[in-house]
N, C-alpha and C positions, 0 to 999 in steps of 0.2 A: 823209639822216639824219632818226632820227623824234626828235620831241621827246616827253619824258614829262613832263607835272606830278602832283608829290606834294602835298599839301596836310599839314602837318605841326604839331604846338604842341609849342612848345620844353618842355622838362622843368620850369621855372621856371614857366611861365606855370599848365601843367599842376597842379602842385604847389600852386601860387595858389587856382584854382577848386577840388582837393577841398577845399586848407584851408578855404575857404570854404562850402563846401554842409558841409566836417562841421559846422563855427560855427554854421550854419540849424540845423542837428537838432536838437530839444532832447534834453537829456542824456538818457541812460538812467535809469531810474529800478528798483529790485530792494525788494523786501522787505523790510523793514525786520530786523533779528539779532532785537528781541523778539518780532515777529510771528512768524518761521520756530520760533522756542523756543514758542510757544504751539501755533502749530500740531502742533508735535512732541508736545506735552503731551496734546494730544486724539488722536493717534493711537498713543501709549502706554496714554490711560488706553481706548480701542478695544481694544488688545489686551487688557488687564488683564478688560474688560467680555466679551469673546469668549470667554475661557476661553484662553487662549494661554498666561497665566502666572496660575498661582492669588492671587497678592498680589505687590505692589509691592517688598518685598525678592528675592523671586525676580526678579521681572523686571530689579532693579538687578544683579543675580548674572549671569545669561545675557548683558547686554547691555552688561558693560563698564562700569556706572554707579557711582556711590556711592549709599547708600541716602537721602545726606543730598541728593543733587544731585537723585533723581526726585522727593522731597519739595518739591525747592521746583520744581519743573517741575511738577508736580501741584498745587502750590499757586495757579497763574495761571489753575488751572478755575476758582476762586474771586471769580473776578473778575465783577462782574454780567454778565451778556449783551452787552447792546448797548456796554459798555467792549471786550467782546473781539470784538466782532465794526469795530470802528473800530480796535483793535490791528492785527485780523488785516488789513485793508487798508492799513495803514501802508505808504508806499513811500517810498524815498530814493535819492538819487545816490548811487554808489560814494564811498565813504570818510567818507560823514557816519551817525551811530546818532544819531537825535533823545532819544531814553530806553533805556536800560540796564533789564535785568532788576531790577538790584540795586535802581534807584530807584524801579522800579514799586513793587516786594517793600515797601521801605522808606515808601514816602507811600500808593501807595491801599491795598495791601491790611493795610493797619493796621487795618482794620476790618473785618468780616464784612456790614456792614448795606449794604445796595448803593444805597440812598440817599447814604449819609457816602461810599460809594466813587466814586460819580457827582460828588459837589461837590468830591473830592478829584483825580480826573481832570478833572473843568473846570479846575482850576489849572494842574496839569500841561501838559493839551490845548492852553491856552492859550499855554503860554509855548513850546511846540511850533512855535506858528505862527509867532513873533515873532520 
């Protein structure tokens, strides 16, 4: 009679070590809702600059939008530079938004001057971190 050995891990123990290697990974991280909205902004207002759609109520017409919603989607081009370009690499763990559209809208871009919008996102940025 031949003898065969199997070498085998019980399902428990199995189930042990991924849970564990998932635990090592660090989380996934995605873009943040107001980055993906900014982004969207500059590739509306591409289209708009391309000739795609002659002005900004057409394009809310064709694309399903309200004219009032690509206003304020157009409005986060407004935001200095170097604010949108640390927007736009904002990343987060699924299920957490660190800032809302609505609060950006609301604290920095209360001003046009990109100076006051710089000191007004250091607050912001700040409590980001925190």
């Amino acid at each position: 009679m031949t003898e065969i050995t199997v070498a085998f891990e019980p399902k428990v123990r199995a189930r042990a070590r991924r849970a564990a290697e998932a635990a090592a990974k660090p989380p996934r991280r995605y873009p943040a809702r107001v980055a993906r909205q900014l982004a969207l902004a500059h590739a509306l207002q591409h289209r708009v600059d391309s000739g795609e759609f002659a002005d900004y109520a057409t394009m809310a017409r064709a694309l399903g939008f309200t004219r009032a919603r690509v206003t304020q989607l157009m409005d986060l081009l407004l935001l200095a530079p170097d604010i949108q370009t640390e927007i736009l690499f904002l990343e987060v763990p699924p299920g957490e938004q660190p800032i809302s559209e609505r609060r950006l809208r609301d604290t920095v871009l209360k001003s046009l001057d990109w100076r006051e919008q710089r000191q007004r996102w250091a607050g912001v940025a700040g409590s980001l971190r925190t």
